[in-house]
C-alpha positions in Angstrom: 0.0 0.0 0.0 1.4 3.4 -1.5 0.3 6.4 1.2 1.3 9.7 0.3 1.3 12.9 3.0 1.8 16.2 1.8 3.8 16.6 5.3 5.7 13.5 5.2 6.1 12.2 1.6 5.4 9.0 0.3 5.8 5.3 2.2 5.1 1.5 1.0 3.3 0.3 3.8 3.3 -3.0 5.7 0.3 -5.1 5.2 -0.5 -5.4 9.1 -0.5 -1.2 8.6 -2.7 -1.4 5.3 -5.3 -3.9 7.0 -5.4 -1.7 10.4 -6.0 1.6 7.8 -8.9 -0.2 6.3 -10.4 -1.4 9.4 -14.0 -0.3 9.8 -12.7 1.4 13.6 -9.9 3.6 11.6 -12.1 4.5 8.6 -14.7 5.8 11.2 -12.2 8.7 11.7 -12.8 10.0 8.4 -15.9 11.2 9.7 -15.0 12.3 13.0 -13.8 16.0 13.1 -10.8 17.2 15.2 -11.9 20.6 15.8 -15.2 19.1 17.0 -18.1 21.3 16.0 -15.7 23.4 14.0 -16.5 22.6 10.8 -20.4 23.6 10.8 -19.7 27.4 11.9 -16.8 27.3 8.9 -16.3 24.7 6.8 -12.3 25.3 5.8 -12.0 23.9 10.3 -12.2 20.4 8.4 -9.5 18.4 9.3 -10.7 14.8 10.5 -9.0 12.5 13.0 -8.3 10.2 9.9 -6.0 12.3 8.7 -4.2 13.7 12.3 -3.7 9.7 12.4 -2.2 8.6 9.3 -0.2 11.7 10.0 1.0 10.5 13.5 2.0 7.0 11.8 3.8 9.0 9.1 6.1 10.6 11.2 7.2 8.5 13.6 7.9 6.3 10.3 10.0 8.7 9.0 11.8 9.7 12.2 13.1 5.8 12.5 10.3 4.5 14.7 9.5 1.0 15.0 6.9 -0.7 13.2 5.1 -1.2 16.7 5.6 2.1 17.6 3.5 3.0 14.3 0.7 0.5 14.8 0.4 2.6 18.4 0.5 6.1 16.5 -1.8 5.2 13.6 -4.3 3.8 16.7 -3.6 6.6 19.3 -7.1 8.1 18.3 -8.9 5.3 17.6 -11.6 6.0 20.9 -12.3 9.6 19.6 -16.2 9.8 19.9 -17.8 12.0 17.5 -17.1 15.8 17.6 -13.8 14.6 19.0 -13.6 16.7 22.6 -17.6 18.0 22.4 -17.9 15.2 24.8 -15.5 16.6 27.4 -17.3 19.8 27.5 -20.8 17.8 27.6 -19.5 15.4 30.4 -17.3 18.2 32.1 -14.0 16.6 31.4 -11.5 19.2 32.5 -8.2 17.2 31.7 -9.9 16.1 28.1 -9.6 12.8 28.2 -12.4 11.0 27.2 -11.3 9.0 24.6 -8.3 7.4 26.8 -10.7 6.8 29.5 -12.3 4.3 27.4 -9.8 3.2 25.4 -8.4 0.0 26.5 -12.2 -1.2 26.3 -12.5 0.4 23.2 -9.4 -1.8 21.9 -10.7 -4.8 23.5 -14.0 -5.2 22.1 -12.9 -4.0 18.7 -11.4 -6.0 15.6 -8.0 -4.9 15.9 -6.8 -7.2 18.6 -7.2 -9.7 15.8 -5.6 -8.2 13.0 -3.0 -7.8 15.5 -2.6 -11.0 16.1 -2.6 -12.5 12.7 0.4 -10.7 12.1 2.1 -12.1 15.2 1.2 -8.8 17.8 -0.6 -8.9 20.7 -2.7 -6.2 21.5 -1.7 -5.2 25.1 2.0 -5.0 23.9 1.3 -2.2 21.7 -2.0 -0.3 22.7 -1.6 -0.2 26.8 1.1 1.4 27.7 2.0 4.6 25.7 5.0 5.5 27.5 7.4 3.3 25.8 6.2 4.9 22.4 8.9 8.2 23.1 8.2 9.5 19.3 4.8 9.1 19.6 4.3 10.6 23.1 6.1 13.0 25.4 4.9 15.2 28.5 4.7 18.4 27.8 6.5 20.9 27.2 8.6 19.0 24.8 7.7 17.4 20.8 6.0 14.7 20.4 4.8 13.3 17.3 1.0 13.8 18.0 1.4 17.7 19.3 3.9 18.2 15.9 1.2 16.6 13.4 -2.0 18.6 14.6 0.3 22.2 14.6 1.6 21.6 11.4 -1.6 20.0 9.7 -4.0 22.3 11.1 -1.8 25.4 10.4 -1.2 24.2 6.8 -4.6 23.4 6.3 -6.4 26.8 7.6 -3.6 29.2 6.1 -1.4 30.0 9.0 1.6 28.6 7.6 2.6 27.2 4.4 4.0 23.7 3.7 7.2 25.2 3.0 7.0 25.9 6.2 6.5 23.1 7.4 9.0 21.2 5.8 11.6 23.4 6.8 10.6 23.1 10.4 10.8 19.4 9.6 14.2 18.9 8.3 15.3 20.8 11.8 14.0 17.1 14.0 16.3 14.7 15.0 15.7 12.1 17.6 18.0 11.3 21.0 17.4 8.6 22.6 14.6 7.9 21.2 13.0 11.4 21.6 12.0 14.1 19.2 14.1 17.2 19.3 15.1 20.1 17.5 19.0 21.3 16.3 18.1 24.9 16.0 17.2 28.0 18.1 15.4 30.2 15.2 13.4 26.9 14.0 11.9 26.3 17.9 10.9 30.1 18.4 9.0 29.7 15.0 7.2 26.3 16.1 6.4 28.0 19.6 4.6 30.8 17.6 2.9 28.1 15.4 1.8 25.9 18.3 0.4 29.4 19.6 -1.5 29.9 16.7 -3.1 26.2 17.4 -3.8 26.1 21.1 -4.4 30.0 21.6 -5.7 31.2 18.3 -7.4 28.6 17.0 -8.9 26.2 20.0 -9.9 30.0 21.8 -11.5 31.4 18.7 -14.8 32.8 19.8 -16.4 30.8 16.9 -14.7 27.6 17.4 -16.0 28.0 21.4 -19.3 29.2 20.1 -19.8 26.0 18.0 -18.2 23.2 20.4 -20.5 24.6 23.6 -23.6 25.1 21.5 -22.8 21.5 20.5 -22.1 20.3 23.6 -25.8 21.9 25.3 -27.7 20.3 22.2 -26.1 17.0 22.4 -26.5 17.0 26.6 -30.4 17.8 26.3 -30.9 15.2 24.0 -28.7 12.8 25.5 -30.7 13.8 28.9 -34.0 13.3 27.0 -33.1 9.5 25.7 -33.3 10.6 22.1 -29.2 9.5 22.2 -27.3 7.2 24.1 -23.3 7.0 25.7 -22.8 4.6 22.9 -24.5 6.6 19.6 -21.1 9.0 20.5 -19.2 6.1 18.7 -20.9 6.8 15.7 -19.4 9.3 13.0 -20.3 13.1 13.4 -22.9 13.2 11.0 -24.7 10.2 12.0 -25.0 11.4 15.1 -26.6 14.6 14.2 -28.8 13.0 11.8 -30.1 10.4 15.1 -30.7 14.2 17.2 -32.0 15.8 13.9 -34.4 12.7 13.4 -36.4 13.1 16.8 -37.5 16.8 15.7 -37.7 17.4 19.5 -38.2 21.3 19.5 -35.7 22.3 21.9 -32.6 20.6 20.3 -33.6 21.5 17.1 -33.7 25.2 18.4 -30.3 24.9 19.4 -29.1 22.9 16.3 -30.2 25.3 14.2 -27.7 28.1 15.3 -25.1 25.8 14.7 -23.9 27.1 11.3 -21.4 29.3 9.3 -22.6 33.1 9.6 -22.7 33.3 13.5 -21.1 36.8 14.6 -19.3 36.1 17.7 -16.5 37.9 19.4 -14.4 37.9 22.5 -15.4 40.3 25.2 -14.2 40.1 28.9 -16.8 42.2 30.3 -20.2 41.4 28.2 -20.2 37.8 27.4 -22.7 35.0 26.6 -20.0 31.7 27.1 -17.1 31.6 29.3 -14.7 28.6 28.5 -11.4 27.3 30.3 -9.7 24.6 28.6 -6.8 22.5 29.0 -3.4 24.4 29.5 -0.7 23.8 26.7 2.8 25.1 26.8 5.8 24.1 24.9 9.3 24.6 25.2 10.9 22.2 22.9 14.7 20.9 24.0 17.4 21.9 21.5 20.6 20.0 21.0 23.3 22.7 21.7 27.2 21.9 22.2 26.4 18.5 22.5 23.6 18.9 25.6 20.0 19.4 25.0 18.8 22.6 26.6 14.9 24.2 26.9 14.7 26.5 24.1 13.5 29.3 26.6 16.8 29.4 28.4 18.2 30.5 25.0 15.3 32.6 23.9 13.4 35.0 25.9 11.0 35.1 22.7 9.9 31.6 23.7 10.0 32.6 27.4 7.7 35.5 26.9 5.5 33.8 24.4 5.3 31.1 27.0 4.1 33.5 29.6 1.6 35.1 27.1 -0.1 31.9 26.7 -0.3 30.5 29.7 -1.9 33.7 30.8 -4.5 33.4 28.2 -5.1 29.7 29.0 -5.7 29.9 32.3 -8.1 33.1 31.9 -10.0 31.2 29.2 -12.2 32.9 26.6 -15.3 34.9 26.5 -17.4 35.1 24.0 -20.3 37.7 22.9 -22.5 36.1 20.9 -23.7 38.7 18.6 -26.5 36.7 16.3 -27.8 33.9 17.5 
């Protein structure tokens, strides 16, 4: 199988990768959005988790990972419900974490244990413990291969950088021990920036909060009503909007109904409608330097100050006016 990224490049694939990417779990990403509600209040917010995957898998491939450590990067996301993290704001999930709350069972009582195993894997090996996978995941502040794939194919995708870019950020990894890292100070202060763009400018856009917590109140009332269940959230976006759609209950349709491109929304500390705190992300990527790896922001005070900004903005949240509803 012949996969081509416009990140990554091309790859031949191993079968055991091919039959995973054609599983009926994986090719349920395709319809499951990242940005959540995103894409109905502006249809460019349309990247899916299919493609965040593939991308994961793609770059731990070409960074020297394992073949194992690519099974676990093309599956990280596998548990996503629809809408992606709606269902953190619906449920009240601070740390959003949904999806790897029910992931092992997820794995379990899926079809990839035995595709797994007919290629001499065993589930449990690969899927349970993350922490071995050091491409794939790393605390943060540093790179991992999941926080460098959603930057770069979200920015690339809504305008915010270019895939030239991109690349050239790319050809500035290496890997140490088996970690992602970068050789160059001007390269991390402009992935810091980008990374800002992501968490800060793009998850705290009023619109993108507007759409994810009208979402979130439409699906809650009709999950609250019985016209949904925990386990229609498995289902792709649009099939789950088409079960809410279908029960033409008044009140979610009401709400449903705002949900689309030409809401005017804007931020507004002191007059808002929807007050929203998410997760806190901060980077500070480690540089190789004489030999030792050292936090960009001891270098930088660009980064340092950028890192400040953020975290300031994170922790404040964002407030949104809505001004059309």
């Amino acid at each position: 199988m012949l996969i081509t990224d416009q990140l990554y490049g091309s790859y031949e694939l191993e079968d055991v990768l091919q039959e995973l990417i054609e599983s009926k779990r994986v090719q349920r990403l395709k319809g499951v959005h990242q940005g959540g509600a995103s894409y109905l209040v502006k249809p460019k917010w349309d990247v899916t988790r299919f493609d965040h995957s593939l991308g994961v898998m793609l770059l731990v491939r070409k960074l020297g990972g394992s073949l194992e450590e690519q099974i676990a990067a093309l599956l990280h996301d596998v548990s996503h419900t629809a809408f992606s993290h709606v269902v953190d704001y619906l449920l009240e999930h601070d740390n959003e974490d949904y999806h790897e709350q029910i992931y092992e069972q997820f794995i379990k009582h899926s079809g990839i244990p035995v595709i797994l195993k007919k290629y001499g894997f065993q589930y449990e090996d690969i899927l349970l413990d993350d922490s071995k996978w050091t491409l794939l995941e790393q605390p943060a502040p540093e790179l991992c291969a999941d926080r460098v794939d959603y930057t770069l194919r979200d920015m690339t995708q809504y305008g915010q950088i270019t895939l030239h870019d991109a690349h050239t950020f790319l050809e500035h990894l290496i890997v140490v021990d088996g970690k992602m890292y970068l050789d160059n100070l001007r390269v991390a202060e402009w992935f810091v920036e980008t990374y800002y763009k992501e968490v800060i400018d793009f998850f705290m856009d009023p619109l993108n909060i507007y759409g994810n917590d009208l979402l979130a109140r439409a699906l809650k009332l009709a999950l609250n009503k019985g016209i949904i269940h925990r386990e229609d959230f498995m289902k792709e976006d649009e099939q789950l909007l088409e079960k809410v759609r279908s029960s033409n209950d008044s009140e979610v349709m009401s709400l449903l109904e705002q949900l689309q491109p030409g809401a005017h929304v804007m931020s507004d500390e002191n007059d808002y409608d929807i007050h929203k705190q998410g997760k806190v992300r901060l980077i500070d990527p480690s540089i190789l330097c004489e030999g030792k790896l050292v936090k960009a922001s001891k270098r930088s005070n660009q980064i340092e100050l950028m890192n400040q900004e953020a975290y300031k903005k994170s922790v404040a949240g964002a407030y949104v006016k809505v001004l059309i509803k």
